[in-house]
LORO-762664 format. One record per residue: residue number from 0; residue in one letter; chain; z, y, x of N, C-alpha, C, O, CB in turn. Coordinates in steps of 0.05 Angstrom, whole numbers. Glycine has a CB too. Example, Ala and Ser with C-alpha at 12.3 -4.5 7.8 and 13.67 -1.06 7.14 Angstrom:
<recs>
REC,0,A,A,156,-114,264,156,-90,246,156,-66,264,169,-66,285,181,-89,226;
REC,1,S,A,142,-45,257,143,-21,273,157,1,258,161,23,268,114,-12,282;
</recs>
This chain:
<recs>
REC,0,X,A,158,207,154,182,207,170,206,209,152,204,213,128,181,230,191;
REC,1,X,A,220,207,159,240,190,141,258,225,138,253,240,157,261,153,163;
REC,2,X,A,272,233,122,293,253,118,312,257,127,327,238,131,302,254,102;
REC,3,X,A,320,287,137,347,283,144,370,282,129,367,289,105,352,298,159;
REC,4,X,A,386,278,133,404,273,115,408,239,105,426,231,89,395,293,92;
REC,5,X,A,387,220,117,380,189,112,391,172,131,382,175,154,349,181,112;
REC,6,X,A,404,162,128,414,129,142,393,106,142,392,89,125,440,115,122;
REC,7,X,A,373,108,167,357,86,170,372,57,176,392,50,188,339,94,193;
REC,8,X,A,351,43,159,364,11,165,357,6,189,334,2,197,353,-14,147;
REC,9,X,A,381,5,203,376,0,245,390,-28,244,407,-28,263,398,29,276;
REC,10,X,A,391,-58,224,400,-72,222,383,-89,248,398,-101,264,403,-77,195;
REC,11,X,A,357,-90,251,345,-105,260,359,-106,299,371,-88,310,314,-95,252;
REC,12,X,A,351,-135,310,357,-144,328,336,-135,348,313,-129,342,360,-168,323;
REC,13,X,A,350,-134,383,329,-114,393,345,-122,426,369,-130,427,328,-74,376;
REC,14,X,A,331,-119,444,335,-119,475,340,-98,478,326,-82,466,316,-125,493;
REC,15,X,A,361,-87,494,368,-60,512,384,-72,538,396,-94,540,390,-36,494;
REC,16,X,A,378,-46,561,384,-44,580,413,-19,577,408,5,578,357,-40,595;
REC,17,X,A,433,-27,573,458,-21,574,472,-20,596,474,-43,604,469,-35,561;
REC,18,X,A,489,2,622,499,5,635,489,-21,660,503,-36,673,521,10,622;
REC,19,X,A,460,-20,657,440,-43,675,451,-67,669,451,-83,688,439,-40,711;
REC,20,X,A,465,-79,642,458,-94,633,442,-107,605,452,-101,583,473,-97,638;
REC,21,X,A,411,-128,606,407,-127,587,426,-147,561,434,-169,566,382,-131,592;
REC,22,X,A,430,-137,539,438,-144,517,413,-146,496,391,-136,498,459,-126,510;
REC,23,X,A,426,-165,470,414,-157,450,427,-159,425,440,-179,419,394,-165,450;
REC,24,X,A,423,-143,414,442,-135,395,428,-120,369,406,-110,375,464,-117,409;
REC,25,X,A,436,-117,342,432,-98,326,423,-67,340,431,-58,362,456,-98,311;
REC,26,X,A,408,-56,324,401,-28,338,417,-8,328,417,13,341,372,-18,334;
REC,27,X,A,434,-9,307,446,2,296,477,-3,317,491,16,323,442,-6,266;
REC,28,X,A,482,-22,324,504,-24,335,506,-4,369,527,2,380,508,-57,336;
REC,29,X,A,480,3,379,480,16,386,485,51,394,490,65,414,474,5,383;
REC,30,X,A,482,55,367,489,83,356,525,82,353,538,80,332,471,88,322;
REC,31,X,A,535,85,381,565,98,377,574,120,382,581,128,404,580,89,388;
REC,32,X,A,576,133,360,582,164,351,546,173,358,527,157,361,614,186,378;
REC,33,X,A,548,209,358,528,222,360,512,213,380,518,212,404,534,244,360;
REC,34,X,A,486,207,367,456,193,389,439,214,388,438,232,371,436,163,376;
REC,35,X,A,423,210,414,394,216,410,379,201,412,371,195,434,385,231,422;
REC,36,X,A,370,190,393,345,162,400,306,183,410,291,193,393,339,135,351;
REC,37,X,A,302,183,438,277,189,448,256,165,436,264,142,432,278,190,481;
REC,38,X,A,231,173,430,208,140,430,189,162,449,185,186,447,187,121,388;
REC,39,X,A,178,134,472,164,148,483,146,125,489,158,105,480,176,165,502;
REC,40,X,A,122,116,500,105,102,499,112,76,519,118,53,514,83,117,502;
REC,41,X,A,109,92,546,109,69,569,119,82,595,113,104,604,79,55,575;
REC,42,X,A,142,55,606,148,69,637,122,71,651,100,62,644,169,51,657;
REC,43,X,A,132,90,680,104,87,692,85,109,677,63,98,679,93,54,688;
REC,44,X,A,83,122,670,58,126,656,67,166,652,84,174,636,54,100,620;
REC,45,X,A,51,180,667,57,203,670,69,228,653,85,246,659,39,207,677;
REC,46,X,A,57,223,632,80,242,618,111,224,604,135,230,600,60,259,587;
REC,47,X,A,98,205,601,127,187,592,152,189,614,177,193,612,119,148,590;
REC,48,X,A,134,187,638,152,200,662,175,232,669,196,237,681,131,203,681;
REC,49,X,A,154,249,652,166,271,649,190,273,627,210,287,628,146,287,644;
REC,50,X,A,183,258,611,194,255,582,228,246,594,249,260,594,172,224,559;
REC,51,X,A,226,224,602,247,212,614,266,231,629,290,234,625,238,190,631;
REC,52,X,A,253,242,647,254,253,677,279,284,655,304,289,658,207,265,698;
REC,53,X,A,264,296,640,276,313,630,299,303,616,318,318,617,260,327,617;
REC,54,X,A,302,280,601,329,264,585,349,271,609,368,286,609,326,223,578;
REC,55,X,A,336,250,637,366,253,653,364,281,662,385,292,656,372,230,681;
REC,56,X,A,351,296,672,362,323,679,374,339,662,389,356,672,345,337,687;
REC,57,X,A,370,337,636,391,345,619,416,331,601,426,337,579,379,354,604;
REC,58,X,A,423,308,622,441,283,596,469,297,598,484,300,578,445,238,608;
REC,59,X,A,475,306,626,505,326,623,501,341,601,510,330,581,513,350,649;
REC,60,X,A,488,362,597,494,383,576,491,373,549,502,385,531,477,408,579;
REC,61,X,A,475,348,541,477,332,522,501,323,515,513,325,494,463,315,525;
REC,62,X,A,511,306,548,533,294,534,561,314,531,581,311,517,541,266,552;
REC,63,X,A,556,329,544,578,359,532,586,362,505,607,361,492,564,390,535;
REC,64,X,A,560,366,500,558,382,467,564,346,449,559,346,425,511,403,457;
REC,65,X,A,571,328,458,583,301,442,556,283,438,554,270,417,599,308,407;
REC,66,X,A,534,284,457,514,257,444,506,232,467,514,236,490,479,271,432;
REC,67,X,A,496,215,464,498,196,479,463,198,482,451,214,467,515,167,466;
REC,68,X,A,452,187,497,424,181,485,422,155,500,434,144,518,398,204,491;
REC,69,X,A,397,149,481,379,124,478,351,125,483,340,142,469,380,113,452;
REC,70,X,A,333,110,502,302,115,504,291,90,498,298,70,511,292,126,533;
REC,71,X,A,277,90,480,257,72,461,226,68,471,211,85,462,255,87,432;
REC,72,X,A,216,53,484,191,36,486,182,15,485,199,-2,488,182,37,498;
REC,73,X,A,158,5,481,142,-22,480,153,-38,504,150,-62,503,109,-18,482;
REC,74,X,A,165,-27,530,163,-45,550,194,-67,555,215,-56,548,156,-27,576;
REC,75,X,A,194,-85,561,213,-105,565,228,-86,581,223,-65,593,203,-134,578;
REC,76,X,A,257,-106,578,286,-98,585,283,-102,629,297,-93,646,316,-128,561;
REC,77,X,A,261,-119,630,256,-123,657,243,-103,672,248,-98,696,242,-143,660;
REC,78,X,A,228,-92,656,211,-69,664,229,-47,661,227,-31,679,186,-66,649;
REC,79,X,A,248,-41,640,258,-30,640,289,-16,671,298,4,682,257,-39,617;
REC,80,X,A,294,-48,669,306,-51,687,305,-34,727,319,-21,742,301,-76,682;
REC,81,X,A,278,-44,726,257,-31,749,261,-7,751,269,4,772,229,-33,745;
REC,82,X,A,255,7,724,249,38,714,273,54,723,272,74,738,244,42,679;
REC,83,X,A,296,44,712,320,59,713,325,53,748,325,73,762,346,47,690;
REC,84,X,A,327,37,756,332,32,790,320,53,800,331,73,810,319,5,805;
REC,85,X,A,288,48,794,278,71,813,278,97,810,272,110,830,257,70,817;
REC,86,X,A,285,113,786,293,137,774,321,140,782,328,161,795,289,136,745;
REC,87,X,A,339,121,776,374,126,777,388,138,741,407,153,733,380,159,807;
REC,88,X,A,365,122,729,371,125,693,400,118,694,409,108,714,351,98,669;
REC,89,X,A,419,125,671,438,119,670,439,108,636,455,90,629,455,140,683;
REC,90,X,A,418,124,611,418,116,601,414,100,582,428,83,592,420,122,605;
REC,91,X,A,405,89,561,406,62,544,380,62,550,371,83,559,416,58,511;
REC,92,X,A,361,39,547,330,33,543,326,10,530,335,-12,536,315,31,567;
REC,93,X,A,310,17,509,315,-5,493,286,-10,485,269,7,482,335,0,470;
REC,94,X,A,283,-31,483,253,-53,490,240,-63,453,250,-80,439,268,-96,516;
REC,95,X,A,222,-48,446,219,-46,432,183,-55,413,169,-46,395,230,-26,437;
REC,96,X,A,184,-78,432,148,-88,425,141,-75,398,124,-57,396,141,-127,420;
REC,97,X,A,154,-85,377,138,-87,354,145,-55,342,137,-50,319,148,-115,333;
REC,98,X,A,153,-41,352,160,-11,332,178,-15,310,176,-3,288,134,2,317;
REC,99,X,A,196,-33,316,215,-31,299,232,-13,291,240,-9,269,226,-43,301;
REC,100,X,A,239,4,318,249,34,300,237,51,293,246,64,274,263,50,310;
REC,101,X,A,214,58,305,195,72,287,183,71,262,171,88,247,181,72,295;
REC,102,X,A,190,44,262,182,37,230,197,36,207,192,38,183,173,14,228;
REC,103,X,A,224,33,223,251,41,201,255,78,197,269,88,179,287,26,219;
REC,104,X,A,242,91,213,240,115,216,214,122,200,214,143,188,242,123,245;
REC,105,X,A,199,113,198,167,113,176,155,131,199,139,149,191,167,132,135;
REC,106,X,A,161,129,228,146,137,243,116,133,252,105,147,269,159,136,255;
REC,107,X,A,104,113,240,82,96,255,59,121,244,62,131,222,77,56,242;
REC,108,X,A,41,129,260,20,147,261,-3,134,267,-3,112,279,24,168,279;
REC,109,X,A,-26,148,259,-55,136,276,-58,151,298,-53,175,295,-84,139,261;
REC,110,X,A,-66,142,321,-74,146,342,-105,146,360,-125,135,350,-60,134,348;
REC,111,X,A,-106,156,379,-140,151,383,-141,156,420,-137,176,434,-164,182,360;
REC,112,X,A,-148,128,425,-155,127,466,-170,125,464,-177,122,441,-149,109,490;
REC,113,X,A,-197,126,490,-218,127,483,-237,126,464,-259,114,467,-221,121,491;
REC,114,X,A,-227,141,440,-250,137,414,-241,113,401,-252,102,382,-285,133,425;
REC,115,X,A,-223,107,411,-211,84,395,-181,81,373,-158,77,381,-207,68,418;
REC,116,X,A,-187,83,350,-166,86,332,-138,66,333,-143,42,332,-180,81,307;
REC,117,X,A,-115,73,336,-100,51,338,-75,67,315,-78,90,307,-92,41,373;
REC,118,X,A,-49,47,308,-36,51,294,-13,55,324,-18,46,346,-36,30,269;
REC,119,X,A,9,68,318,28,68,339,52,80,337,55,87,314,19,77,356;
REC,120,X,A,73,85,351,101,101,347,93,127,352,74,129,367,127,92,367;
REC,121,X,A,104,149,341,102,176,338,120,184,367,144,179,364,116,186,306;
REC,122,X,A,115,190,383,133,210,398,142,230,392,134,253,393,126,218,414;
REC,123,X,A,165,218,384,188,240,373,219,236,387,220,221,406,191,236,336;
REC,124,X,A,237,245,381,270,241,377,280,246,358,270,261,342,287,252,390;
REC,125,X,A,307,233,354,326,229,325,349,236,338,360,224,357,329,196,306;
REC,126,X,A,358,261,325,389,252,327,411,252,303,409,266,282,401,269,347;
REC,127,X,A,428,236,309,443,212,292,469,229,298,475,241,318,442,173,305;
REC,128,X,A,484,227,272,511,235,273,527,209,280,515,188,286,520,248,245;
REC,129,X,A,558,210,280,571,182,283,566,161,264,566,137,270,598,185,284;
REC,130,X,A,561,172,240,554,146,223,526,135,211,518,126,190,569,148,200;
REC,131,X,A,514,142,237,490,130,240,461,150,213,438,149,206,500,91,231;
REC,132,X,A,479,162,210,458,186,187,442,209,215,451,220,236,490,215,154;
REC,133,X,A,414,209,201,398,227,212,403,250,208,405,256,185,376,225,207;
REC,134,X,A,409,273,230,422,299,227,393,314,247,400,336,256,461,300,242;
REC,135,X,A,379,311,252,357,319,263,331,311,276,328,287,277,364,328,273;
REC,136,X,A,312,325,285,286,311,283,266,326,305,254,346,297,274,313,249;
REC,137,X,A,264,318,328,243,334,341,222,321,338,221,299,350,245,341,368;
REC,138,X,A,203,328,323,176,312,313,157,311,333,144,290,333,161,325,289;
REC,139,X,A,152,331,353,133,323,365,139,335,398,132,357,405,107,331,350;
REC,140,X,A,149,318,412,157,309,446,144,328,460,120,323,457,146,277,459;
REC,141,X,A,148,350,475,138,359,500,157,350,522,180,354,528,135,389,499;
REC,142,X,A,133,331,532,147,318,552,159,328,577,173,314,591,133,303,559;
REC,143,X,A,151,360,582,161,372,607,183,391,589,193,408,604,135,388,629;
REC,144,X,A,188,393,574,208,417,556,218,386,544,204,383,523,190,451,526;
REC,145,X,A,224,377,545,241,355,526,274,353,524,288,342,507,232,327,535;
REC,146,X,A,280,366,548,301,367,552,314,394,533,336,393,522,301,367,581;
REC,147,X,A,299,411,533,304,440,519,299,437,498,309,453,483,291,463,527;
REC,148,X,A,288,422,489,280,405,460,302,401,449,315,417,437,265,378,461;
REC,149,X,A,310,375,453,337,358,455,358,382,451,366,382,428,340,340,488;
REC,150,X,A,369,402,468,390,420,473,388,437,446,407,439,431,388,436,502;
REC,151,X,A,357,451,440,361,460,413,359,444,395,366,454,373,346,475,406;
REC,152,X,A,350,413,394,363,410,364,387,394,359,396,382,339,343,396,345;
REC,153,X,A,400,396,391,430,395,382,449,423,364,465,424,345,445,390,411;
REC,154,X,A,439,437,380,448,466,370,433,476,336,444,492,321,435,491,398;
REC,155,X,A,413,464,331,405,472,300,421,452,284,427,461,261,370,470,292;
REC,156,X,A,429,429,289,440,409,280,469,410,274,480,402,254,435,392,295;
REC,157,X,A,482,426,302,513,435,283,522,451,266,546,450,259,531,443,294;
</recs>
């Protein structure tokens, strides 16, 4: 996983669902001022549900303390689209097939579904100062505390 204190290359091009519109753009251009970039696997899909569910129940006191956030998965900006409607998401989702930020993050882990080994994105969050430098790191997602997650490592981070 990449250091804090590191400026990942977020040069690469990428689909998001932006104020319910999709764009695509640099991922880095994304990051205006202080982020939290979430990776979480798949809409739909029960703890990813929670995962989410806790972002927006806590995005006020996030965006208080100065951060924006961003939620990162494999699924299209269409699906994404869906997701936020039926939730009432407000914030970024960004469509992410190949693990491209995870991989600029040296996030990619082995994994295992039924006995089955796979390579994959780490469920974690980043958060990003304004100039796009990593200022913190929740390495590993509890998807029903994620929100309290998020809140302390804004607070270890200032």
């Amino acid at each position: 996983m990449l250091s804090i204190g590191k400026k990942p290359k977020l040069t690469f091009k990428i689909d998001a669902l932006v104020d319910g519109k999709t764009v695509n753009a640099s991922f880095a251009s994304l990051l205006e001022g202080p982020t939290i970039v979430s990776v979480y696997m798949r809409n739909n899909t029960s703890a990813c549900d929670k995962q989410a569910a806790e972002m927006d129940k806590n995005e006020k006191a996030i965006v208080r303390q100065g951060f924006r956030m961003i939620a990162v998965s494999r699924d299209t900006c269409a699906s994404h689209a869906k997701y936020a409607a039926k939730h009432g998401y407000k914030f970024t989702l960004v469509s992410d097939p190949e693990d491209l930020f995870s991989k600029a993050m040296d996030a990619i882990v082995e994994k295992s579904m039924y006995g089955k080994k796979y390579l994959g994105p780490l469920r974690a969050a980043y958060l990003f100062d304004g100039d796009g430098k990593l200022i913190g790191v929740v390495p590993k997602v509890e998807a029903a505390e994620h929100g309290k997650q998020l809140l302390a490592a804004i607070a270890e981070a200032k």
